[in-house]
N, C-alpha and C positions, 0 to 999 in steps of 0.2 A: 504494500500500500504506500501511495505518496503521501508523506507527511503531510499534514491539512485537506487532507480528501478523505473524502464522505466511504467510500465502498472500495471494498478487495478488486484488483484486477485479475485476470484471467492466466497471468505470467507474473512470474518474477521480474524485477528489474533493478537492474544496479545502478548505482550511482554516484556519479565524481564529479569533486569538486575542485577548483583550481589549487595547484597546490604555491601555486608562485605568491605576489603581493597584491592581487586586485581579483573582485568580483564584481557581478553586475546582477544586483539583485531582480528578482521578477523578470528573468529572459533565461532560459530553458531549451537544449539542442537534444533532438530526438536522435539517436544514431541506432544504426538499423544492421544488423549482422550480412554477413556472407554466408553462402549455401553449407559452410564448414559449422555452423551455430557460436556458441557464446563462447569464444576460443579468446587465450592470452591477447591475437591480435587486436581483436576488437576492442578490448579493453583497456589496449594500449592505443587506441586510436581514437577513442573515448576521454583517455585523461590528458592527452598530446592536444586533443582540441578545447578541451575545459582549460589546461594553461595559458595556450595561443589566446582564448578568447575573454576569461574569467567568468564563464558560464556556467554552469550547474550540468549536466550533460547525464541522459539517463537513457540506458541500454535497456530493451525490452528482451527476456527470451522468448522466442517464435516459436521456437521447438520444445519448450515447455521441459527445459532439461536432458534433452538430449544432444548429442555431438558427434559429424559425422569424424573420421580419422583419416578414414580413404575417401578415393573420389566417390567409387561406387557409394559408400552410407551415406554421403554427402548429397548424392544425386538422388538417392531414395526419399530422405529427409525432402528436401529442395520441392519434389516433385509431388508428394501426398503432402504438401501445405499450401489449404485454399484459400486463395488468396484475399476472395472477398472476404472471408471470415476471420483474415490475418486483420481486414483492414479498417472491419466493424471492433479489431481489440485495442487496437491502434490508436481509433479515434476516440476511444472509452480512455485513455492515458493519453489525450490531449485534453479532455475535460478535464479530468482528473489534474493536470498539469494547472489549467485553468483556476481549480476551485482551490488548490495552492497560494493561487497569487503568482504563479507565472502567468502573465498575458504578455510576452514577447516569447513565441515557441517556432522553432525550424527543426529542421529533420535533415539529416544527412546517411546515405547510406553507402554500400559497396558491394559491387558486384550482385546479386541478388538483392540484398540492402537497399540497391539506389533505383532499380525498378519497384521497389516497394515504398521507396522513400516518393517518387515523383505519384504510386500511386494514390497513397497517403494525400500528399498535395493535390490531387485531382478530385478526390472526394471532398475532401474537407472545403475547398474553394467556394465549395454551392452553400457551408453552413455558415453561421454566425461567428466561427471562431474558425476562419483560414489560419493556414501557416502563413508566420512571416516574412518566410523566406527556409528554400528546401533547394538542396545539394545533390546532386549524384554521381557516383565516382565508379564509370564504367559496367552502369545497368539500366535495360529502360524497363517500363511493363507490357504487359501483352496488350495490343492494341484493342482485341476485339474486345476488353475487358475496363478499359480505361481508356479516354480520350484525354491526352496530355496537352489539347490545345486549349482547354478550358484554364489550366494555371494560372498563363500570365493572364487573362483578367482581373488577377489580385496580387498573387503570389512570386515574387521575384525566384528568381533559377538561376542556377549554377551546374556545369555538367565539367566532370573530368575522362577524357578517352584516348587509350594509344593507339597512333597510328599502326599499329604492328598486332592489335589485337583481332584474333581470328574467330571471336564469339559470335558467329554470322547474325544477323537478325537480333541480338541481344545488344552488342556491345561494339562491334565491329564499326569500322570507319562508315558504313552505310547506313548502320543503325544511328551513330551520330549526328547524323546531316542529315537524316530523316528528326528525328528528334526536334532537333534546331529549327526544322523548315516547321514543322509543327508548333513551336513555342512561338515563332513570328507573328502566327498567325493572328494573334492579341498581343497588341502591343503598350495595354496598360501597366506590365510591370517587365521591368528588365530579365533580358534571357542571353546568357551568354555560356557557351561551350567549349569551352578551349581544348586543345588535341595535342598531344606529345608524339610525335611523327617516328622517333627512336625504339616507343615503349608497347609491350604486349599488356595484356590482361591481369590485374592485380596487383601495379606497378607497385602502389604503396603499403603492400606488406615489405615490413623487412625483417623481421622475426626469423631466426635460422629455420625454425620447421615449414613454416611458410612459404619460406625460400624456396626450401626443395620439394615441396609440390608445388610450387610454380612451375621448378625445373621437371618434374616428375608427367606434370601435365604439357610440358611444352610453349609453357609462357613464355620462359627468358631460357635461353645459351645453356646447357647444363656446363658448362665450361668458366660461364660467366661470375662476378661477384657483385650480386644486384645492390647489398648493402652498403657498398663502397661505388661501384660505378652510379648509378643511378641517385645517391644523396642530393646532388643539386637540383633533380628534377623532380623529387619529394620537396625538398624546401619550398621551391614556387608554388609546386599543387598547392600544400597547407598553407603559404600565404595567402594564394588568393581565397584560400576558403575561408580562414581566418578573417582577411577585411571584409569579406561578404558579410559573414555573421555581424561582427561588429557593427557593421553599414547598418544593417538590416532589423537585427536586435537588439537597439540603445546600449551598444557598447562604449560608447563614448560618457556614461555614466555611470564610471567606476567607483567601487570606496574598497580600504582597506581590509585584508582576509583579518576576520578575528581571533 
């Protein structure tokens, strides 16, 4: 349960706070798993964006405690979790968020994550309480299920994708530009999609087990050292997702961690 909310959610959910010198109270970043579930990454990509931004940052499990190891559980998992039902739990822990005293709330997610993360933002847009702004880092949702043109009439967007990413239809450089051409469509709130022309699928894991299903799945070079080559092109992702939020979620209304 979120502290000052009314009812139990459906999941667990973690939660970090910045550990540096600044919070920004009442703004709240949903972050949203990969097909792997509630794995060290995430949690490390959860408290990496609560620093960068002094936000409060709360992980939902999807999977309701489960975690895949290999691709195969992963792909099991991934595939018997429906979607709409993810996103009627979703929007039950932005209320929740809400009756907190968070009313500055965005969402950001990864690979799986960020097609649930833009789904998330395409329901919530038609309610009284949109997101303020939602991220996605090489994932979109299934079209027939979600219209992503509807966002930017409220909802400002952010998308991360490598050009070297071979997710056809998911994530790939054509799913990108399809994405983009779709966010144009409404142009009451800012949409922008930046592309890493170098990078495959999952760039910003760098957790050594990570690494090597990356490498195991054919992401990056099994030869390559994503952790050390690839740094500067993490740094930029996380800043621009960092100013986003900030932009977007009165981040510019910092006070001291107590």
């Amino acid at each position: 349960m979120i502290t000052g909310a009314a009812k139990k959610l459906p999941f667990q959910v973690y939660q970090f706070k910045p550990q540096k010198l600044s919070k920004v109270p009442g703004s709240a970043i949903i972050v949203l798993q990969e097909w792997w579930g509630i794995d060290n990454q995430i949690k490390r990509h959860a408290q990496h964006l609560s620093d960068n931004t002094g936000m409060t940052t709360f992980v939902p499990d999807l999977y309701k405690g489960k975690i895949g190891v290999t691709a195969e559980e992963a792909n099991h998992l991934m595939s018997n979790l429906n979607w709409r039902n993810a996103i009627g739990e979703l929007s039950e822990l932005n209320d929740q968020l809400y009756e907190a005293r968070y009313r500055d709330v965005g969402a950001i997610g990864f690979c799986m994550g960020g097609g649930l993360s833009l789904a998330l933002a395409t329901t919530l847009v038609k309610t009284k309480r949109p997101l303020k702004a939602v991220v996605t880092c090489y994932g979109t949702p299934p079209a027939e299920l979600f219209d992503v043109r509807d966002i930017t009439t409220r909802t400002p967007v952010q998308g991360h994708f490598g050009g070297q990413d071979k997710m056809v239809g998911f994530s790939d450089p054509a799913a990108a530009d399809a994405l983009e051409f779709d966010l144009k469509t409404n142009k009451n709130a800012e949409a922008n999609i930046f592309r890493y022309p170098n990078q495959g699928h999952a760039f910003l894991n760098d957790l050594d087990w990570n690494v090597e299903k990356r490498k195991e799945l054919g992401f990056v070079d099994k030869k390559s050292d994503p952790i050390k080559d690839e740094e500067g092109v993490r740094f930029q992702a996380w800043d621009r997702i960092s100013q986003f939020f900030t932009k977007n979620l009165g981040g510019e209304s910092r006070t001291e961690v107590e």
